[in-house]
C-alpha positions in Angstrom: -8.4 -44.7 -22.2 -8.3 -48.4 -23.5 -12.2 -49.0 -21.9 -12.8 -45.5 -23.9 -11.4 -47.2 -27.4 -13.2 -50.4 -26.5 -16.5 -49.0 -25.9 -16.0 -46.8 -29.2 -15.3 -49.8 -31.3 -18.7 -51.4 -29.7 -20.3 -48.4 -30.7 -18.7 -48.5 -34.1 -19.6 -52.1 -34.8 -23.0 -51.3 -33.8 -23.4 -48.8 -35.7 -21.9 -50.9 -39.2 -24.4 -53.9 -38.3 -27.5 -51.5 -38.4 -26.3 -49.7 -41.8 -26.0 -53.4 -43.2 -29.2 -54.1 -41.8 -30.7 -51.4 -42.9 -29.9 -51.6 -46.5 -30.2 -55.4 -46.5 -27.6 -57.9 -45.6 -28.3 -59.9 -49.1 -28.0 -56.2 -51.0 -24.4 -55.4 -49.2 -23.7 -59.0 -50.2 -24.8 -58.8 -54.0 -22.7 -55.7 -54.1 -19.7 -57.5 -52.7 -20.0 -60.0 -55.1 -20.0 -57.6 -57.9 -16.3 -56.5 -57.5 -15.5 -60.1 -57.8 -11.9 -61.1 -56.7 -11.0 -58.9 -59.2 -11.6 -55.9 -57.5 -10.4 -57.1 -54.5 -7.0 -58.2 -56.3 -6.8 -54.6 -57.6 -7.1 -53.4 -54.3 -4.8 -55.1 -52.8 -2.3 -54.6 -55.3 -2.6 -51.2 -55.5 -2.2 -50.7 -51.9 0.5 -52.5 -51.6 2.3 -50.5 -54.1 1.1 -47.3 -52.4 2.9 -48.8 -49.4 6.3 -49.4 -51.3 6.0 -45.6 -52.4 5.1 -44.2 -48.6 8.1 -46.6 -47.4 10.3 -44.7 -49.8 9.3 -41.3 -48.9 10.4 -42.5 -45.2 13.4 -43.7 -46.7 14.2 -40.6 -48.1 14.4 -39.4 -44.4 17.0 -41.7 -43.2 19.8 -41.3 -46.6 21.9 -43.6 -44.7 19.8 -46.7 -44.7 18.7 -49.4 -47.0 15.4 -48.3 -49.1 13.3 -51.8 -48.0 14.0 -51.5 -44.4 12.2 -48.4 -44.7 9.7 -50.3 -46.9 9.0 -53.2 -44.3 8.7 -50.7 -41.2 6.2 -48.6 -43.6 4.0 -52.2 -43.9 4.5 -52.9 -40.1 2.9 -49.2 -39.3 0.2 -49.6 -41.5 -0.4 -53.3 -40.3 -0.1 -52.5 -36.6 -2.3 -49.5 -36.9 -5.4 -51.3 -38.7 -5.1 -54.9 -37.5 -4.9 -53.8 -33.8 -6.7 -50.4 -33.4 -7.0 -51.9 -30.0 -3.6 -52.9 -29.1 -1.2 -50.2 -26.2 1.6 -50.8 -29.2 0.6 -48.3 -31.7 1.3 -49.1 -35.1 3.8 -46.3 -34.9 5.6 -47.7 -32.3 6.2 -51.1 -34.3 6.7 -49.3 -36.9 10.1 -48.2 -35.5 10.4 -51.3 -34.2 10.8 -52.9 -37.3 13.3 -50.3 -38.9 15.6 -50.7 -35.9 15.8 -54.1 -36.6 17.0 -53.6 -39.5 19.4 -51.7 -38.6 18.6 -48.1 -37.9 19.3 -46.5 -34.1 16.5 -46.1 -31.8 17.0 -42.3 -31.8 16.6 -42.1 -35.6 13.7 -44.6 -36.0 11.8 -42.0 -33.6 12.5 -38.8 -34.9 12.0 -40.1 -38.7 8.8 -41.2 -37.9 8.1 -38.3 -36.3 8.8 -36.0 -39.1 7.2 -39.0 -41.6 3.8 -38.7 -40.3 4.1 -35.2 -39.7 4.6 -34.6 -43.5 2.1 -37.3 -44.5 -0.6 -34.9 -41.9 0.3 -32.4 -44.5 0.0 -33.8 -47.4 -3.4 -35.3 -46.1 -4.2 -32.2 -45.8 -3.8 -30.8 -49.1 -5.1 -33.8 -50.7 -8.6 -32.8 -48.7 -8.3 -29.2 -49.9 -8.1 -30.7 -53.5 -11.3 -32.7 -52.5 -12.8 -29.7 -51.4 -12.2 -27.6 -54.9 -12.9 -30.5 -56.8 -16.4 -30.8 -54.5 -17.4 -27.0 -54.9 -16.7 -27.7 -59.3 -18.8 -30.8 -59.4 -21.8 -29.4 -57.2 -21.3 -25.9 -56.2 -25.0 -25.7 -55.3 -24.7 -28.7 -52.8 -21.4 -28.2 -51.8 -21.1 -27.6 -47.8 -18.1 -25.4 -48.2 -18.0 -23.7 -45.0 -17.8 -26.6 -42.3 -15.5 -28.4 -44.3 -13.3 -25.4 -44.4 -13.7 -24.8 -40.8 -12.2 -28.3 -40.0 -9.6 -28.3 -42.4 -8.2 -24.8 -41.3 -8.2 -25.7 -37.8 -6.6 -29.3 -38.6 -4.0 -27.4 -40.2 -3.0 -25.4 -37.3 -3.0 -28.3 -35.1 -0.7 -30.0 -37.6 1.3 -26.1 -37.6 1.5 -26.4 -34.0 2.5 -30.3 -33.7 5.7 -28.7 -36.4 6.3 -26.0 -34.1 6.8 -28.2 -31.0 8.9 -30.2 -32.7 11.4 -27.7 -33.9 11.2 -25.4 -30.9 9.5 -27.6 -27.9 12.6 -29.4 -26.8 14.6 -26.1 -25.8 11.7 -25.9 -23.2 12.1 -29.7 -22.4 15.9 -29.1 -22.0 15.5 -26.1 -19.9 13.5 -28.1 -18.0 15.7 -31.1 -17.6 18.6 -29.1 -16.9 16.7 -28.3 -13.6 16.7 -31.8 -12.4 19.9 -33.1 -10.9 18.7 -37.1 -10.5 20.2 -40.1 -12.7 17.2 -40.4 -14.5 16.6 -36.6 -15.2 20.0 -36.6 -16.2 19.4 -40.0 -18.6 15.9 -38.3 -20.2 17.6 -35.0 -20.7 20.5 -36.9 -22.7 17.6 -39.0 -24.6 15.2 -35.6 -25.1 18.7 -33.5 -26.3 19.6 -36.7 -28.7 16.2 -36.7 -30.2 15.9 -33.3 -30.5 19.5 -33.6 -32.5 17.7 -36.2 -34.8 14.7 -34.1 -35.8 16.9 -30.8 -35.8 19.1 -33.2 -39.1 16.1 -34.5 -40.6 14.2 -31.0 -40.7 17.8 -29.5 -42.2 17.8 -31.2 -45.1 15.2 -29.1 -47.3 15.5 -30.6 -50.2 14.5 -34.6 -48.5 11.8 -32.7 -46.5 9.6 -31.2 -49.5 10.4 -34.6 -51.7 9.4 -36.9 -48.8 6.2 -34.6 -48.7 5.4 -34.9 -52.5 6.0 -38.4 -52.7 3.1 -38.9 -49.8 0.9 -36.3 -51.5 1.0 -38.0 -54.9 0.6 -41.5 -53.2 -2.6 -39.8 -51.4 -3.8 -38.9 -54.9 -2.8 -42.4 -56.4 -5.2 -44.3 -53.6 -7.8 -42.7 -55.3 -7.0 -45.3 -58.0 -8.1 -48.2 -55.5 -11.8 -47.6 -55.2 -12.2 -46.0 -58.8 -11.6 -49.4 -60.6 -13.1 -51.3 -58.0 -16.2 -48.9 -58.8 -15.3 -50.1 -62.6 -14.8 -53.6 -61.9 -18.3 -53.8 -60.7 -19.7 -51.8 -63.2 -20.2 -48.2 -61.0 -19.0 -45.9 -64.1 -18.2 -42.5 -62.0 -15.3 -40.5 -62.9 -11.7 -40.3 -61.2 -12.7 -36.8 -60.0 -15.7 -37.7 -58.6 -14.2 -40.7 -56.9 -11.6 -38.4 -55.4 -14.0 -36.0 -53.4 -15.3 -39.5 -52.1 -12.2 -40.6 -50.4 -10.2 -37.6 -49.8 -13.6 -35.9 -47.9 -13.7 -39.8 -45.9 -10.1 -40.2 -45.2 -10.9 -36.7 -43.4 -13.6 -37.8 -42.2 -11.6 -40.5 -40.3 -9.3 -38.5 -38.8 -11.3 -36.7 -37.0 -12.7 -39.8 -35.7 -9.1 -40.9 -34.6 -11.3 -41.6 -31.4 -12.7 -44.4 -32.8 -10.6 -47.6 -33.5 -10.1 -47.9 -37.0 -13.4 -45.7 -37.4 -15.4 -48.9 -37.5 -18.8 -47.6 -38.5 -17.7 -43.7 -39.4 -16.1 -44.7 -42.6 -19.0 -46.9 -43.9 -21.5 -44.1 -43.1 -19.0 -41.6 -44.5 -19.0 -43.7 -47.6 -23.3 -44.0 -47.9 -23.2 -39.7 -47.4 -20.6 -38.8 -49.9 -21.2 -41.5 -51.6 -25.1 -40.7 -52.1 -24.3 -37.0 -53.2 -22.9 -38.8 -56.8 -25.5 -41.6 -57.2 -23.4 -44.2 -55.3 -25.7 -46.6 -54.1 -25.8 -47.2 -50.0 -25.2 -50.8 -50.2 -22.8 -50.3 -52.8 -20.9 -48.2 -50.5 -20.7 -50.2 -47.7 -19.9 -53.0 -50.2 -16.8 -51.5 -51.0 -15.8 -50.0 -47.4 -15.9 -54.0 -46.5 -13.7 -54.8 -49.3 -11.4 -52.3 -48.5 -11.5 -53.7 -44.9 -10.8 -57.0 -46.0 -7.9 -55.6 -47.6 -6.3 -54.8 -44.7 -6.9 -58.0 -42.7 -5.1 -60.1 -46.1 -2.0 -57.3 -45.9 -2.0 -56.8 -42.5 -2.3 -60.4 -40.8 0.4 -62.2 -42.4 3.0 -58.7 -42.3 2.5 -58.8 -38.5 2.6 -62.7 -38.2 6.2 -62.5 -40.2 7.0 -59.9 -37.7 5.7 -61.7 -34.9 8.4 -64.4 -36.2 11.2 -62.3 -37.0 10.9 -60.9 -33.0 10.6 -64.3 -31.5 13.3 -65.9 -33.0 16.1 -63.0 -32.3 14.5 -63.3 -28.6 15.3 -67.2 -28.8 18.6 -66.1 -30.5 19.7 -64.1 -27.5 18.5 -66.5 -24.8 20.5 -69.5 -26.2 23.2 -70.7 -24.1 26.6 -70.2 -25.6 28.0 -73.0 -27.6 29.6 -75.8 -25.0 27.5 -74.4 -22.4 24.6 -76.6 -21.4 21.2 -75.5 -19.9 
């Protein structure tokens, strides 16, 4: 599977040096220019904003613990998950990691981040289906309706049936493990049945559910705000709903690339299609699918290298001899 991910990120990165090629390396860089540290300030202040607001719509999940724990495991995710599309640690994973050291049990970490990104898959989706109305108002001559309402109808029943495993798949698992008389069956079954207990709590409390799911929907819509004054900053005047079809049509876009690391290549030749449909130019496009890529390298690098801190000194903490105890 990792040779698979490598060999689609070669492919990827092929494919982004023949776009820049192709529309001219000193074009891509005159566009890049044009947003100015300006733009790229307003992008990554924005985003990190956006991240605050998707930490506190996990935090709303877990009632019991402190609002920037949620916060830091929220930057963590999202830093994991872009900085190493490569890495066997998925960003979720150190996600959770990071919220249980501050604090939160293992069990909980896992089922809130289960239930977190199932909601923010929902709210992803409806945030395309807005992208899709606002696509068939602005050109309802060009607009391919149909195959993007084929894909987002069956990427809502897979998100339906990832739900439905959660709140009913674990009476199979238990079942299943009730079967097993070993230590270790008996040790998963305990671990499956306190997990299940976990997401069973979370998925209880309506009320947290649907306001963890609007607070990701409106920071969905809100992101929209990154690339439109970007767009501004370097003089691309094209309205807000314009801008959204743009980037709720490419975040889809990436998902169903999700076989291809940090869809290196799909989301710059997303940008130059939808892009081209309201006068974006190409190298303008790929100009600002750069700058958003930078973005992620000046959040993400020094969020995991804090991380990568905070993990190695609790390690040296709990290998250090006891005090009057020599080495």
């Amino acid at each position: 599977m990792k040779l698979f991910s490598v060999l689609a990120a070669i492919a990827g990165l092929t494919l982004l040096a023949a776009l820049v090629a192709h529309f001219g390396f000193g074009a891509v860089t005159h566009s890049l220019a044009a947003f100015g540290w300006g733009g790229f300030a307003s992008v990554c202040g924005i985003h990190l904003a956006l991240i605050a607001a998707m930490g506190l719509a996990w935090a709303v999940l877990l009632p019991s613990t402190r609002v920037w724990v949620s916060i830091w495991g929220r930057l963590i995710r999202d830093s994991g998950s872009e900085v190493l599309p490569l890495s066997q640690v998925g960003g979720y994973v150190l996600g959770a990691r990071a919220v249980v050291l501050g604090g939160v049990s293992g069990t909980a970490a896992m089922a809130s981040t289960i239930v977190d990104v199932t909601l923010e898959l929902f709210a992803q989706l409806a945030y395309t289906a807005i992208s899709l109305l606002c696509l068939v108002y602005l050109r309802p001559q060009v607009a391919p309706v149909t195959p993007i309402a084929t894909g987002l109808a069956i990427a809502a029943l897979l998100a339906t049936a990832f739900l439905v495993v959660q709140r009913r798949g674990f009476d199979a698992l238990d079942r299943f493990a009730r079967m097993l008389s070993s230590s270790w069956a008996k040790k998963s079954a305990a671990g499956v049945a306190a997990l299940h207990t976990a997401l069973r709590d979370i998925y209880r409390r309506q009320t947290r559910i649907w306001a963890s799911f609007a607070l990701h929907l409106a920071c969905w819509i809100v992101s929209t705000l990154e690339a439109w004054i970007a767009l501004r900053i370097a003089g691309v005047l094209l309205g807000f709903s314009s801008v959204l079809v743009i980037e709720g049509l490419l975040y889809a876009a990436r998902s169903a690339a999700f076989a291809v690391p940090n869809a290196v290549g799909v989301q710059e030749g997303a940008y130059i299609l939808l892009g081209g449909g309201f006068g974006l130019a190409p190298e303008t496009a790929l100009a600002l699918s750069l700058l958003k890529r930078a973005r992620d390298l000046m959040i993400g690098l020094p969020a995991l290298a804090m991380w990568q801190l905070l993990e190695s000194s609790r390690l040296w903490r709990r290998g250090a001899p006891a005090e009057g105890h020599p080495w």
